[in-house]
N, C-alpha and C positions, 0 to 999 in steps of 0.2 A: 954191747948191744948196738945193732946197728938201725938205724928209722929207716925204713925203705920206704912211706905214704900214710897216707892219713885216710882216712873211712869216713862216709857216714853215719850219723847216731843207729843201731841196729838193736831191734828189742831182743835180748836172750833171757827174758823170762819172761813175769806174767803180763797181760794188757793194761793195767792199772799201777804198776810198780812206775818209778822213774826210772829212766835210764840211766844206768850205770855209765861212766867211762870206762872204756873196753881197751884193752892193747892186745892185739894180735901179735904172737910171737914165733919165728919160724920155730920149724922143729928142732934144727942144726944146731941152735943157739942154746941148746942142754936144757928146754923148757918147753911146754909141759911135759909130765911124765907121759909114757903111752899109752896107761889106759886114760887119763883126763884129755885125749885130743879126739876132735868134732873135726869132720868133714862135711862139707857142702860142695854139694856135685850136680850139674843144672844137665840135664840131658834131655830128648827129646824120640818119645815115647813113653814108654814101662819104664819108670825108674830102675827097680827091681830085677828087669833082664840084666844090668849091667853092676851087680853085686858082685858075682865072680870075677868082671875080668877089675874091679878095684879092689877088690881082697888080694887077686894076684898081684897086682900093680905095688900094692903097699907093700904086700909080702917079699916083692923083690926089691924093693926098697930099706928097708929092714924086718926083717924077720919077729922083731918083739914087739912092734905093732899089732894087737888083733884088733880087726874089723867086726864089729857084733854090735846091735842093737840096729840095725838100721830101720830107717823112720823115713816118709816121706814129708816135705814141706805141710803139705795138705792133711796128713796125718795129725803132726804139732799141733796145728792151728785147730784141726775139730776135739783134738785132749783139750786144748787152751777156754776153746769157748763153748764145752759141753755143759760146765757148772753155771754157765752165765745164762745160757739158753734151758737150762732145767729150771735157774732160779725164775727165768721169764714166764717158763709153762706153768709153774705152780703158783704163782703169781695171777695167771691170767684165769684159771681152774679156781683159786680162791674167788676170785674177781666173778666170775659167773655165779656159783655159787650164792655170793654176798646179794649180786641181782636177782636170782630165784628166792631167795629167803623173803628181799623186801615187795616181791612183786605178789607171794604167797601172802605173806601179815598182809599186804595193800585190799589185795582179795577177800580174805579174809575180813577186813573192817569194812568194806563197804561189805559187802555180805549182811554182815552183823546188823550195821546203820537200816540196811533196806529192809531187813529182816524186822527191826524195830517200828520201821513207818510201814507197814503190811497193809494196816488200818486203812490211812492216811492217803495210802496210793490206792489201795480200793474206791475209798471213798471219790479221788479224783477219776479214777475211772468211769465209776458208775455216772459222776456228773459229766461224762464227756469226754473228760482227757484223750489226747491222741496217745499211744504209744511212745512217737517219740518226743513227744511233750515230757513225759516222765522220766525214758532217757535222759535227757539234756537235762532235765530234772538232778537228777541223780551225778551226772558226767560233771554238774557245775560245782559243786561241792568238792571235788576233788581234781577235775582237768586232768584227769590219768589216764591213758590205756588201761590199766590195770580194771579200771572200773566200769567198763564196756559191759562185761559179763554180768556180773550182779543186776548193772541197767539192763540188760536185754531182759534178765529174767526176771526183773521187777517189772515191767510192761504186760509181762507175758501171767501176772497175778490173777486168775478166777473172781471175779468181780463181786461174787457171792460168797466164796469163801471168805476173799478180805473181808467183808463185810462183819459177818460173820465172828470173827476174828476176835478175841480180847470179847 
């Protein structure tokens, strides 16, 4: 076997594996067989227009070489980081999800909480309260956006009905 040069580190598998040491071995040297040899051909355009004239190329080179599976750089690479980029999507789809759940419960308990002071906030009405007195009322107990709603509509409580109430 003869050294003819030496490479850069080059990944031929996945983006997480380490890199192997790699020896590149010509063809001539009775190694590899010719279905286990990889071409890399850097061209400029369509890759794919020039299939035929490297099929012929090898074919007149030796004949028991077949040419089949061809794949672009950019091809590899989007197989390579399709499962990485799905795990990211459903990852991010769980992730919203998780924030709709707690922002629905958040809603939900003040709800509940303002639901329970009905009385309470009538009564500050009736004596006066401003609106957003009851707001801020409400928004301090929790310092949420979530809890905006519940406040507005707790403001917005029939001064007689609260009264009323219980």
């Amino acid at each position: 076997m003869e050294i003819v040069g030496i490479a850069k580190d080059a990944r031929h598998g996945g983006l997480k594996e380490v890199i192997p040491p790699v020896v590149y071995i010509p063809y001539d040297q009775g190694y590899p067989e010719p279905h286990e040899m990889v071409y890399a051909l850097r061209t400029a355009g369509n890759p794919f227009s020039y299939v035929n004239s490297v099929r012929e190329i090898v074919r007149q080179a030796d004949p028991r070489v077949p040419v089949s599976d061809v794949r672009t750089q950019k091809t590899e690479i989007a197989n390579e980081m399709h499962q990485e980029i799905t795990f990211a999507d459903l990852c991010s789809a769980f992730a919203i999800l998780a924030l709709t759940i707690a922002c629905v419960g958040l809603y939900d308990t003040m709800s509940y909480t303002v639901g329970r002071r009905t009385g309470e906030i009538g009564i500050r009405m009736a004596l006066g309260a401003q609106r957003r007195a009851v707001i801020w009322m409400v928004l301090r107990e929790v310092l949420a956006p979530a809890a905006y709603v519940p406040a507005r509509k707790a403001s917005r409580i029939n001064r007689m009905l609260a009264l009323r109430h219980d």
